[in-house]
C-alpha positions in Angstrom: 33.0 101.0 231.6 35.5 104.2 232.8 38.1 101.4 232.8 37.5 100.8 229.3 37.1 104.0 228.2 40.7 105.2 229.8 42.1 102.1 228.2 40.9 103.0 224.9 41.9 106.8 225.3 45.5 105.7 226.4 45.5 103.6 223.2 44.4 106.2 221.3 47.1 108.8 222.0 49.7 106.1 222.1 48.9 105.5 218.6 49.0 109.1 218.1 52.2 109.4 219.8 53.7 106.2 217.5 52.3 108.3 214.3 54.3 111.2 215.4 57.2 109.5 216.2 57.1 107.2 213.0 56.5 111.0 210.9 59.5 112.3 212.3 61.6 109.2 211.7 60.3 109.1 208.3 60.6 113.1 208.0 65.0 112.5 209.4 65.3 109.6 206.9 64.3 111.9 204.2 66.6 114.7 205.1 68.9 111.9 205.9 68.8 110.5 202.5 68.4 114.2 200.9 72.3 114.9 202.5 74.1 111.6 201.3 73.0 112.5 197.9 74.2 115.8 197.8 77.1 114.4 199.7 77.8 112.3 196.8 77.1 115.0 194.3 79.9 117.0 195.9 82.6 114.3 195.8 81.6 113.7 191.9 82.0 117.4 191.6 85.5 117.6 193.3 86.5 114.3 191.8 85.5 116.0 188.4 87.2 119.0 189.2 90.4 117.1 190.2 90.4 115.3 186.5 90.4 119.0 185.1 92.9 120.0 187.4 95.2 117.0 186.4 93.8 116.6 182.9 96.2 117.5 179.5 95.3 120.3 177.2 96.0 119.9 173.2 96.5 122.9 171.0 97.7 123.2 167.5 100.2 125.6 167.7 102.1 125.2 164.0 100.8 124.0 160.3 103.3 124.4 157.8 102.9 123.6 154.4 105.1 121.3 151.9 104.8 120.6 148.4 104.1 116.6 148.1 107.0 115.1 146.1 106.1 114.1 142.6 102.3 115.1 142.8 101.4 118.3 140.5 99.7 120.9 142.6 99.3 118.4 145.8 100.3 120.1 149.5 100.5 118.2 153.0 99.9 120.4 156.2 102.5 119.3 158.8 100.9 119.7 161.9 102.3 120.3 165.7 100.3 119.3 169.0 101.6 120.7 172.3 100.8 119.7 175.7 99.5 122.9 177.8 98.4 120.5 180.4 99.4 119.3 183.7 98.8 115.4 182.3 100.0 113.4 179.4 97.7 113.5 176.6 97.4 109.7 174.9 95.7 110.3 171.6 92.7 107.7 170.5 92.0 109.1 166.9 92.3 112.0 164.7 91.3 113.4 161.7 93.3 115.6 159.6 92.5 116.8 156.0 92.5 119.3 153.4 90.4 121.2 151.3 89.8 124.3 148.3 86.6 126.5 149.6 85.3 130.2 149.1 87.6 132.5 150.5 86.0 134.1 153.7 84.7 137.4 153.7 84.8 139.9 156.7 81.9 142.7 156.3 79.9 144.4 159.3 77.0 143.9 156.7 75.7 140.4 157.4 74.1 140.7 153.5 77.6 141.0 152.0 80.2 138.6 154.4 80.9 134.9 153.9 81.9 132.8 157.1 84.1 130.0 156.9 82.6 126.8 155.4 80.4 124.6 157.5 83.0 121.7 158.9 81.4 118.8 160.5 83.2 115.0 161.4 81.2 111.9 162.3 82.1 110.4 165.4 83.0 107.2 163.7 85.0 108.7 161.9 89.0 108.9 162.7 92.7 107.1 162.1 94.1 105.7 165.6 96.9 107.2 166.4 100.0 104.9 167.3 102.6 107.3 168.5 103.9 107.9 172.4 101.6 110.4 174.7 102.6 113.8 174.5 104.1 114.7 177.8 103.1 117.9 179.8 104.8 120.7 178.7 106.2 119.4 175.3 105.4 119.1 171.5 105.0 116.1 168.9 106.1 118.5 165.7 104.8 118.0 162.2 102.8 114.7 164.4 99.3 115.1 161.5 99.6 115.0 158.2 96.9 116.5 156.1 97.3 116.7 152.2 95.1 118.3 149.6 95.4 118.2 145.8 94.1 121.3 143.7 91.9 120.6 140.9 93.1 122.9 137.8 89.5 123.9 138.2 90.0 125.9 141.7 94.3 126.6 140.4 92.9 130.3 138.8 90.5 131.2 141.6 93.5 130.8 144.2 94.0 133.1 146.5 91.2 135.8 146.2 88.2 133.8 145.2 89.5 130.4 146.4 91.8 129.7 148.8 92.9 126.3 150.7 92.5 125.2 154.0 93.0 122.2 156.8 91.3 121.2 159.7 90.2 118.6 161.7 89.7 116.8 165.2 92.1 114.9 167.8 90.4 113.1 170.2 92.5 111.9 173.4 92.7 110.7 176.6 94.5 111.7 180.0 95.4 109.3 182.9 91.6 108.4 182.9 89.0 106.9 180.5 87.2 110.4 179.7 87.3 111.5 176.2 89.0 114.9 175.4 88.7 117.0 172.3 90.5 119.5 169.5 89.5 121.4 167.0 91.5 123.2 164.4 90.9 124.9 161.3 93.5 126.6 159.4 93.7 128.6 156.3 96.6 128.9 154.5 96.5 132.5 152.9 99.8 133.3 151.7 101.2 130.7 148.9 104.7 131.6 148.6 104.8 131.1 152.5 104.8 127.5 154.4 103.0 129.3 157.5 99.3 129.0 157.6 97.1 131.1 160.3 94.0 130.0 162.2 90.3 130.6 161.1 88.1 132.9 162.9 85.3 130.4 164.2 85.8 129.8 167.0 84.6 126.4 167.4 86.6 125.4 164.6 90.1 125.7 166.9 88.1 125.1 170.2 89.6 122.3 173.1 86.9 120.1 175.5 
């Protein structure tokens, strides 16, 4: 009977000792687990940080204006990218128009100023853009063209009431498949110059 009883005490902390043991190895493949994944999460995050190290950076940095030859009233915005990046930037799409709105209103009174119009762009919409990449470091001048004809309607309201503007998006890539963005919006306040000068929202002339 005593022989029994050691035999089932022995079994009884060897299972005990086998529950411990199996706890702990289930306790190390947890941590185990725990650190390949935040292993991984770090080499996303420096591979992520080496795509914005390496990545190209659009800015509009010109939009001159032109009379369009042989339309009354009509004006195309000649657009200029540059490259600030340390990558070639290949464009996928653009969009680049023009447009009369309410003139924009600065006032500390909330009750009395007008902000620039609300600008939105489907992400459907967009012309591919067929030119070379824009190397690091260099320009593709007068690369969008955005035209706008004035309605007579809008012709007396210009400048004070009325004035004319162009935006829009470009949407390219670097050496890899992730999708980078521009925004510009530009009014052009001074008619008898070609020079036009950059809104004050800021995520109307904002970079991803």
């Amino acid at each position: 009977m005593l022989f029994f009883t050691a035999v089932a005490a022995f079994a009884t902390a060897s299972m005990a000792v086998f529950n411990y043991q199996l706890v702990q190895v289930s306790r190390d493949m947890h941590k185990a687990t725990e650190d390949a994944a935040t292993a991984a999460m770090k080499s996303a995050e420096v591979a992520e940080a080496a795509l914005d190290t390496n990545r190209p950076y659009l800015f509009v940095t010109e939009v001159h204006v032109r009379a369009i030859s042989g339309v009354r009233d009509g004006w195309v915005a000649h657009i200029t990218l540059e490259n600030f990046g340390s990558g070639p930037a290949d464009l996928v799409d653009y969009v680049a128009t023009g447009g009369v709105y309410d003139a924009p209103i600065q006032n500390p009174d909330p009750a009395r100023a007008r902000p620039d119009p609300l600008i939105t762009y489907a992400d459907n919409e967009g012309t591919p853009y067929t030119n070379v990449p824009i190397r690091p470091g260099k320009s593709a001048p007068d690369c969008l063209p955005a035209e706008v004809v004035i309605d007579p309607a809008d012709k007396g309201q210009l400048p004070d009431k009325r004035r004319i503007a162009f935006h829009g998006r470009v949407r390219y890539r670097g050496t890899t498949n992730r999708v980078y963005i521009t925004r510009f919006f530009w009014w052009w306040f001074h008619p008898e110059a070609d020079q036009c000068d950059r809104c004050l929202t800021r995520e109307y002339n904002s970079r991803t």
